[in-house]
C-alpha positions in Angstrom: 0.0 0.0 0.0 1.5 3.3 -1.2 1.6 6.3 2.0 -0.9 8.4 -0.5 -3.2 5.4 -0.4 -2.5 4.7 3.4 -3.2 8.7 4.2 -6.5 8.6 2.6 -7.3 6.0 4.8 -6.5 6.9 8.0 -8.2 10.6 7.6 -11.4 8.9 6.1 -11.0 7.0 9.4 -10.5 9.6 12.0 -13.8 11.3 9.6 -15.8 8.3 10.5 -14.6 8.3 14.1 -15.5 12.2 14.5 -18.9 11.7 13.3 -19.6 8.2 15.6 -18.6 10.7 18.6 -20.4 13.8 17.8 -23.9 11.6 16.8 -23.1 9.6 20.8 -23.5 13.4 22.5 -26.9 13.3 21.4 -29.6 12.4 23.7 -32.8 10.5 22.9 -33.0 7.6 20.3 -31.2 7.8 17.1 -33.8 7.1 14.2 -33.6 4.1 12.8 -33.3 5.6 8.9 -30.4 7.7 9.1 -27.0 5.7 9.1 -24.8 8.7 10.5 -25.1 11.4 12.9 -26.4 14.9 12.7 -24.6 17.4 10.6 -22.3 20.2 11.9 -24.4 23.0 12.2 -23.4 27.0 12.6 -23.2 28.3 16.0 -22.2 24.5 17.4 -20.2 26.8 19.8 -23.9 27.8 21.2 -25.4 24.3 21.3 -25.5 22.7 24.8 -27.4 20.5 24.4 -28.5 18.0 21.5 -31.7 15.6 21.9 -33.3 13.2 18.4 -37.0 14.5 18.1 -39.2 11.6 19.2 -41.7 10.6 16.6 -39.0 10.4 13.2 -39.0 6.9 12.8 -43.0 7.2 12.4 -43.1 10.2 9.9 -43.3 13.0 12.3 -41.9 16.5 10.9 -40.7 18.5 14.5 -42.5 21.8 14.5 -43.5 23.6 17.8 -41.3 23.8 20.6 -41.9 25.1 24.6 -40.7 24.2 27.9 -43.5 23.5 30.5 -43.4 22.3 34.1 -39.3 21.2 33.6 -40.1 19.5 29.9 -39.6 20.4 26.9 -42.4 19.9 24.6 -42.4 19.3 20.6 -45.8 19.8 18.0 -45.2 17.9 15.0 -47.5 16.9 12.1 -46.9 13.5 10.3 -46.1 13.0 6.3 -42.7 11.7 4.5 -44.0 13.5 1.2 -42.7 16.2 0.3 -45.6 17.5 -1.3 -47.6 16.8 1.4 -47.4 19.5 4.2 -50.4 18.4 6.2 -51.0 15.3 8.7 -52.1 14.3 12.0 -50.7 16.2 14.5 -49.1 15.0 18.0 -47.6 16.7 20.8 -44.3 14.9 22.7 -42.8 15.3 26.1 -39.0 15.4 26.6 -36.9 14.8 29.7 -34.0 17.6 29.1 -31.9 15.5 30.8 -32.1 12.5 29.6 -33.6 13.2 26.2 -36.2 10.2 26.9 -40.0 11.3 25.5 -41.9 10.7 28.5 -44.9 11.0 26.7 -47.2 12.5 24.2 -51.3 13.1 23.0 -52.6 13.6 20.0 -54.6 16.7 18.5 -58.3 17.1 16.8 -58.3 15.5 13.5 -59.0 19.1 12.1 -55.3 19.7 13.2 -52.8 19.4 10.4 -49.9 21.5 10.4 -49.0 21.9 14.5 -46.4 24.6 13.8 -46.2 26.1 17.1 -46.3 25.8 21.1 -47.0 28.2 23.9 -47.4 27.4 27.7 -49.6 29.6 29.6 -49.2 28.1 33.1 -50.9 26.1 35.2 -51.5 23.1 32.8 -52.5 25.3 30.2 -51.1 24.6 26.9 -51.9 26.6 23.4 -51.2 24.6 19.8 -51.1 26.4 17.1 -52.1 25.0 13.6 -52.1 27.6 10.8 -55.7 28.5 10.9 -56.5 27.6 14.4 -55.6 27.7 17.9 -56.1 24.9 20.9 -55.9 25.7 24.3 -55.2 22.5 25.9 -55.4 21.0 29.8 -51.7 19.6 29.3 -51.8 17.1 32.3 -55.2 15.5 30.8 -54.4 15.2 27.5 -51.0 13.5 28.5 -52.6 10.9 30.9 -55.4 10.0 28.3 -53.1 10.3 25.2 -55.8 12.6 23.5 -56.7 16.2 23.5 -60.2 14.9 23.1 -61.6 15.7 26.7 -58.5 18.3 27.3 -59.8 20.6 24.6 -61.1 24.0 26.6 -61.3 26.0 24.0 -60.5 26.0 20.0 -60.5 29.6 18.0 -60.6 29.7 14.5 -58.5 32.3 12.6 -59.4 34.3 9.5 -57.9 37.3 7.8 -54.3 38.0 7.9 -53.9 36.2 10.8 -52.6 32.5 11.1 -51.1 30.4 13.6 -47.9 29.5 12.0 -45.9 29.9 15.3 -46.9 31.5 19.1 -45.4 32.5 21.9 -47.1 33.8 25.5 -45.5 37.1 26.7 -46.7 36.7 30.6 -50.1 38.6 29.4 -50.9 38.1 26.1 -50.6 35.5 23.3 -48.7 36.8 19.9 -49.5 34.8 17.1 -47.1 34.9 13.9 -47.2 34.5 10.0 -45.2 32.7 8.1 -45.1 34.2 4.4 -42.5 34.5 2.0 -43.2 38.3 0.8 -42.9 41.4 3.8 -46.2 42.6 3.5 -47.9 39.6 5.3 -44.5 38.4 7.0 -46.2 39.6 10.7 -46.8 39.0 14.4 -50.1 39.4 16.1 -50.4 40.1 19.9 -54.3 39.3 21.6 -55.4 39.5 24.7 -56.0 36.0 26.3 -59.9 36.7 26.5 -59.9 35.2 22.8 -60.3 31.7 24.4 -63.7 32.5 25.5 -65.0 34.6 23.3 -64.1 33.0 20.0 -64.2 29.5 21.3 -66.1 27.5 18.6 -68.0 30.5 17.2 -66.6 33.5 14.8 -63.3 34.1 13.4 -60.4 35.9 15.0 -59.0 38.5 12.4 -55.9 41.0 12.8 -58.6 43.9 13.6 -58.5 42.2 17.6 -55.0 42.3 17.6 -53.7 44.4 20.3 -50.3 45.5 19.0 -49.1 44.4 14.8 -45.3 43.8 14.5 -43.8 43.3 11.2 -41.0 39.9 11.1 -38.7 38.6 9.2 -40.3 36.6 6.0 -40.5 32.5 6.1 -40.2 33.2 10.0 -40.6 29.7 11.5 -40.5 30.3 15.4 -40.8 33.5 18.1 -40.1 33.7 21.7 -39.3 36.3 24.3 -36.2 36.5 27.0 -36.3 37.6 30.4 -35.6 41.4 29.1 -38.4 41.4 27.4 -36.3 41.1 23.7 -38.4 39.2 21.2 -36.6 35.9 19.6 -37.6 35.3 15.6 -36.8 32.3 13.5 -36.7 32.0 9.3 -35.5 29.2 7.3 -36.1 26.7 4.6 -34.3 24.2 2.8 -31.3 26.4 2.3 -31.1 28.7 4.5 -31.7 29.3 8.5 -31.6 32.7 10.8 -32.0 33.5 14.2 -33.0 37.3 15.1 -33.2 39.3 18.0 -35.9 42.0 17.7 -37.2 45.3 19.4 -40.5 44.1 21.0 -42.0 47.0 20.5 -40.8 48.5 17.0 -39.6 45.1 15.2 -36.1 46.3 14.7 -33.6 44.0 14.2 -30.7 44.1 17.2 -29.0 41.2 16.1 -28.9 38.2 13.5 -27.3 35.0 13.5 -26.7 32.2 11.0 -28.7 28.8 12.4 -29.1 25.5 10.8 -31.5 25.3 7.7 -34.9 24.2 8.4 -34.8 25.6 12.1 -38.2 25.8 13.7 -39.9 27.2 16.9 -38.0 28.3 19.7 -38.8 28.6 23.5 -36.7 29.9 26.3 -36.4 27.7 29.6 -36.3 28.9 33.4 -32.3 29.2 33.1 -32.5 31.5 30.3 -31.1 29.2 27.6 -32.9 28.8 24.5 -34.2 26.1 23.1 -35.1 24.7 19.3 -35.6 21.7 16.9 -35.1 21.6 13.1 -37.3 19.8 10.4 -33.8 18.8 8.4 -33.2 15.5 7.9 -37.0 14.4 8.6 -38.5 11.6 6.5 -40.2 14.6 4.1 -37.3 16.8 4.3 -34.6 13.6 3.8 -33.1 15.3 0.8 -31.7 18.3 2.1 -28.5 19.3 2.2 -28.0 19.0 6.5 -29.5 16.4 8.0 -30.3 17.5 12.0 -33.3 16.6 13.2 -32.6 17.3 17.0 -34.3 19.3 19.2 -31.5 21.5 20.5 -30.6 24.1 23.7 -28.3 26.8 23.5 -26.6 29.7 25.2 -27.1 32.8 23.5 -24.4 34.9 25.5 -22.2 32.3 22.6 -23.7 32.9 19.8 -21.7 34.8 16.6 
C-alpha cells in the first residue's frame, strides 16, 4: 500500500470516528433511517445540548417547541411526502436530561400543520395550527393520550392572521405569520380573552390584535427572554436565521446564522434557548444537512 493510499485512509478514518462521537452526545433515540449522525451546524459553539426528536422513525416533521413544568415539549404533524405538508398532528414530552419522551397526546383530526407551542401556566397549553388555535389542559391530554376531553377552548383564525408559530409574553398571546413576501410576514399580539369569546363561534382576524409587529419573512418560530427582547426564527431548505428583535418596533438588534430548516423556539427557566429543526426528517430527507434534533443553546455564545 502506497503512504498516499494509506493517508487517505487513515483521515477517512478519523472522519468516521469524529462523526460516531459527535452523533453519541446526542440524547434520545437515534432514528432508525439515518445511518450517520447529525450534521455540523453554525453556532455548534452555542449548542448545549443535542436531543433526536421523538416521533421520526413514524413520519413525524418537529414543528413547535416550549418548555412546560421542567419539559420540553415538541408539535409535530406526520407526512414523509414532500408534497404533502399536512398530517395528524401529535404533541411529545421530553426529559432535558435524559432526552427520553416521556410522553405524548394527539390533536383534533382538524389539526394538520401543529407549527407552534405556547405554555400559559398552570396546565394550560396553546397549539397552534395555521388556521386555528387549541388551548389545551396539558396534564389531561397526557394521561389519556388525547386532547379529546382536554380541549377548553378551539379559535378559528381568519384574515391576515394564522397560527404559523406563538409564543405567551406573561399577558398576552402573539400569534405569527409565516409568508415569504414582507407585506404579510407579521406577528399578532391578543389579549388572552380570545379563548372564550371566540371558542367555537366567529373568526379571529388582525382587527382584535392588540399590537401588529412586522417579522422577518419565512419566519418559523418566536419567543421572548427575560428582558423582554423578542426571539424570531426564518429558514427553509437552504437557508436558516436567528434574530433578536425590538418588542416594540420590530427592529432587528442582532442576526445569527442557524441551521436550515430551524423551527420554533422557546426559552427555559435558566434563560437558555431552546429549538428543533425539520432537516433531515423523513419529508425533508433530501436536504442538504441532516439534524433533526431538538436543540438548547446559550445565546451569550452565539456569533
Amino acid at each position: 500500500m502506497n503512504t498516499r493510499r494509506l493517508t487517505a485512509l487513515i483521515t477517512c478514518a478519523i472522519a468516521l470516528m469524529a462523526i460516531d462521537a459527535y452523533a453519541a452526545e446526542v440524547l434520545g433515540k437515534k432514528p432508525r433511517y439515518l445511518l450517520s449522525g447529525p450534521s455540523s451546524p453554525p453556532n455548534e459553539q452555542a449548542i448545549t445540548k443535542m436531543i433526536w426528536a421523538p416521533g421520526l422513525d413514524d413520519g413525524y416533521v418537529p414543528q413547535g417547541i416550549t418548555v412546560a413544568e421542567g419539559s420540553v415539549l415538541l408539535s409535530a404533524y406526520r407526512s414523509t411526502d414532500p408534497k404533502v405538508g399536512r398530517g395528524p398532528c401529535r404533541v411529545f414530552r421530553i426529559a432535558p436530561e435524559t432526552g427520553t419522551c416521556t410522553g405524548f397526546f394527539d390533536l383534533p383530526s382538524d389539526c394538520g400543520h401543529a407549527g407552534g407551542l405556547a405554555y400559559l401556566g398552570k396546565d394550560s397549553l396553546v397549539v397552534a395550527d395555521t388556521r386555528r388555535l387549541y388551548r389545551i389542559d396539558m396534564q389531561q391530554a397526557f394521561e389519556q393520550q388525547s386532547a379529546q376531553n382536554a380541549l377548553k377552548s378551539t379559535v378559528v383564525l381568519a384574515g391576515e392572521v394564522k397560527g404559523s408559530f406563538v409564543d405567551f409574553d406573561g399577558t398576552a398571546l402573539w400569534a405569527g405569520v409565516y409568508d415569504k413576501g414582507e407585506a404579510k410576514s407579521k406577528i399578532y399580539r391578543f389579549a388572552l380573552t380570545i379563548f372564550d369569546e371566540f371558542n367555537g363561534t366567529g373568526r379571529l382576524t388582525e382587527q382584535r390584535a392588540l399590537t401588529t409587529l412586522a417579522v422577518p419573512t419565512r419566519a418559523q418560530g418566536a419567543a421572548f427572554d427575560r428582558d423582554g427582547n423578542l426571539w424570531v426564527t426564518s429558514s427553509g431548505s437552504q437557508f436558516g436565521m436567528l434574530y433578536k428583535l425590538n418588542p416594540k418596533t420590530g427592529e432587528k438588534l442582532a442576526s445569527y446564522e442557524m441551521i436550515i430548516g430551524i423551527e420554533d423556539i422557546g426559552f427555559d427557566s435558566a434563560g437558555r434557548l431552546w429549538s428543533v429543526s425539520e432537516a433531515g426528517s423523513q419529508r425533508w430527507l433530501q436536504w442538504s444537512k441532516t439534524f433533526p434534533i431538538v436543540f438548547q443553546m446559550d445565546i451569550s455564545r452565539l456569533r
